[in-house]
N, C-alpha and C positions, 0 to 999 in steps of 0.2 A: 440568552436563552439556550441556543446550542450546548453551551458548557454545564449549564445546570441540569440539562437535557442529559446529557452522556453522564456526567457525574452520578445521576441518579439509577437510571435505567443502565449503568454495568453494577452499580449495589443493590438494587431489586428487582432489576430485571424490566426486560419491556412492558411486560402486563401488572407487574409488580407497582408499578408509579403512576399515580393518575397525571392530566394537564394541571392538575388544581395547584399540587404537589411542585413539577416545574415551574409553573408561574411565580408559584410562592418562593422556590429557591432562585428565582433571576429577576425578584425582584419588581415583576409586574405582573398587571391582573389577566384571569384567565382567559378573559373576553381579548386580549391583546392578544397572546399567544396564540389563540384560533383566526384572529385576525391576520396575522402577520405567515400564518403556516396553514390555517386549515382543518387541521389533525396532526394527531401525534405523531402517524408514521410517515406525515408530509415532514415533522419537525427530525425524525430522523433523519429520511433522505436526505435535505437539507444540511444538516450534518455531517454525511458523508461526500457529500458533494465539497464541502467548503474545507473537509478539514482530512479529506485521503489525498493521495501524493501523488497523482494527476497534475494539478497545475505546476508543482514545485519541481514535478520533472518534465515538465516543457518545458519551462524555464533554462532548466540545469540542459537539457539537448541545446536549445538554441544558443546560448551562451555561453556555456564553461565545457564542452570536447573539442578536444585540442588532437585528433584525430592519433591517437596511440591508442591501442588495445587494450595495453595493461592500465594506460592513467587511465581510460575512459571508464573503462568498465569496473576497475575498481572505488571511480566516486560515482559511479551510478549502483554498483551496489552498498557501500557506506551512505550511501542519502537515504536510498530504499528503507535502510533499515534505523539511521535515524527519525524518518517519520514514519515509519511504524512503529517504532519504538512510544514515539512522541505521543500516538491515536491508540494505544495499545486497548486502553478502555473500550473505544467505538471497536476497533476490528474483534475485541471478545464480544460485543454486543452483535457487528455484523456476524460473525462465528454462529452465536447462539440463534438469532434470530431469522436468519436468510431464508429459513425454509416456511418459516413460520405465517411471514405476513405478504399479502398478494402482492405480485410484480417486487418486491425487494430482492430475492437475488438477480434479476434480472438489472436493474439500476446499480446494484454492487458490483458486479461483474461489467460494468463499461468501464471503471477506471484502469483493471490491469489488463483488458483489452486493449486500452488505449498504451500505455506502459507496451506494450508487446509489440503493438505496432510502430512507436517511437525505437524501439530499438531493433527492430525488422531494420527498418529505414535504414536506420544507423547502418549493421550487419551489413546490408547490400550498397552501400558507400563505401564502405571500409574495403567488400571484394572489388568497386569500381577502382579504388587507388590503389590496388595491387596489396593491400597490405593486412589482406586476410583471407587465406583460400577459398575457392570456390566451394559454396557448400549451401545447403538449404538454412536461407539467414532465418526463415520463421520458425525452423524446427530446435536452430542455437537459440533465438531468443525464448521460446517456451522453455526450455533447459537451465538455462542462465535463471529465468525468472522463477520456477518449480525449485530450485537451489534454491535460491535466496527465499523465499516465501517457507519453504521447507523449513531450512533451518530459523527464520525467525520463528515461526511457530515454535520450534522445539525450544527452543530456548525460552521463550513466552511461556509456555508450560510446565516447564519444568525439567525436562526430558532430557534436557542438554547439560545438568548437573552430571550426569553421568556418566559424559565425555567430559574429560581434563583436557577438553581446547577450549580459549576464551572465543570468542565471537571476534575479535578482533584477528586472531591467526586464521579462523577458518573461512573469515573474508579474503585475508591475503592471499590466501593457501588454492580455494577455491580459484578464484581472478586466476593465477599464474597458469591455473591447472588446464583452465577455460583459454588465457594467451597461448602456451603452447600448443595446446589443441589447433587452432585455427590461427597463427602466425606463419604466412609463408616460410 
């Protein structure tokens, strides 16, 4: 139901789709989908909850930083934007709709709070083992994260045709720019 959810409502938009419309493209009856959600913009959240990049980077903190600067931060920012890449459809629907429907940006906005304070954390481990200058780690990780959300977007739109760098050099490019900055 989620996928049939986002498939529909990024092609007609949130008010655009009735429940009748996703039931019917995920294959079960409409009485099910208000069972199982409630409403529509429960069956959003829901969505966003299960399918933004929250869980995939706890994950990716707990298990895969091997505490270097440049590996860490540059597959936290290639993840970042592989599952953004992945959810492109929902982050245009959270884009368009956030302001729209009660409490939704507020429940959009916990996941790259959460993303912010994972790599806070991070930041201020990294100045514990000496191995990243002293400096306000929430004010690098909003930075780090306005970058990379930055440039996904531009790229998502369009905007970044206009620059002749792929998204792959401006990853690298970035990371190095961000290690130098803050590598004792």
């Amino acid at each position: 139901m989620l996928l049939a959810a986002i498939d529909l409502m990024a092609e007609k938009g949130y008010k655009g789709v009735s429940t009748k419309e996703i039931a019917a493209a995920a294959g079960v009856s409409e009485m099910t989908l208000f069972r199982h959600f409630g409403s529509k913009q429960n069956l959003l959240e829901t969505a966003v909850d299960r399918f933004y990049y929250t869980v995939e980077m706890k994950q990716l903190f707990k298990d895969r930083i091997v505490w270097d600067l440049h590996t860490d931060l540059l597959l936290v920012s290639q993840t970042y934007h592989e599952i953004m890449y992945r959810n492109r459809k929902l982050i245009l629907i959270i884009q368009k709709e956030s302001g729209n429907l009660p409490g939704f940006r507020e429940k959009t906005h916990k996941h790259p709070r959460q993303l912010q304070e994972m790599l806070t954390e991070y930041f201020k481990a990294m100045q514990a083992k000496g191995k990243m200058i002293p400096t306000d780690p929430t004010t690098h990780a909003i930075a780090f994260l306005w970058l990379n959300h930055g440039a996904f977007m531009g790229y998502l739109n369009g905007s970044a045709l206009e620059a002749p760098v792929p998204l792959e050099q401006f990853i690298e490019t970035s990371v190095q720019l961000f290690t130098r900055a803050l590598t004792p």
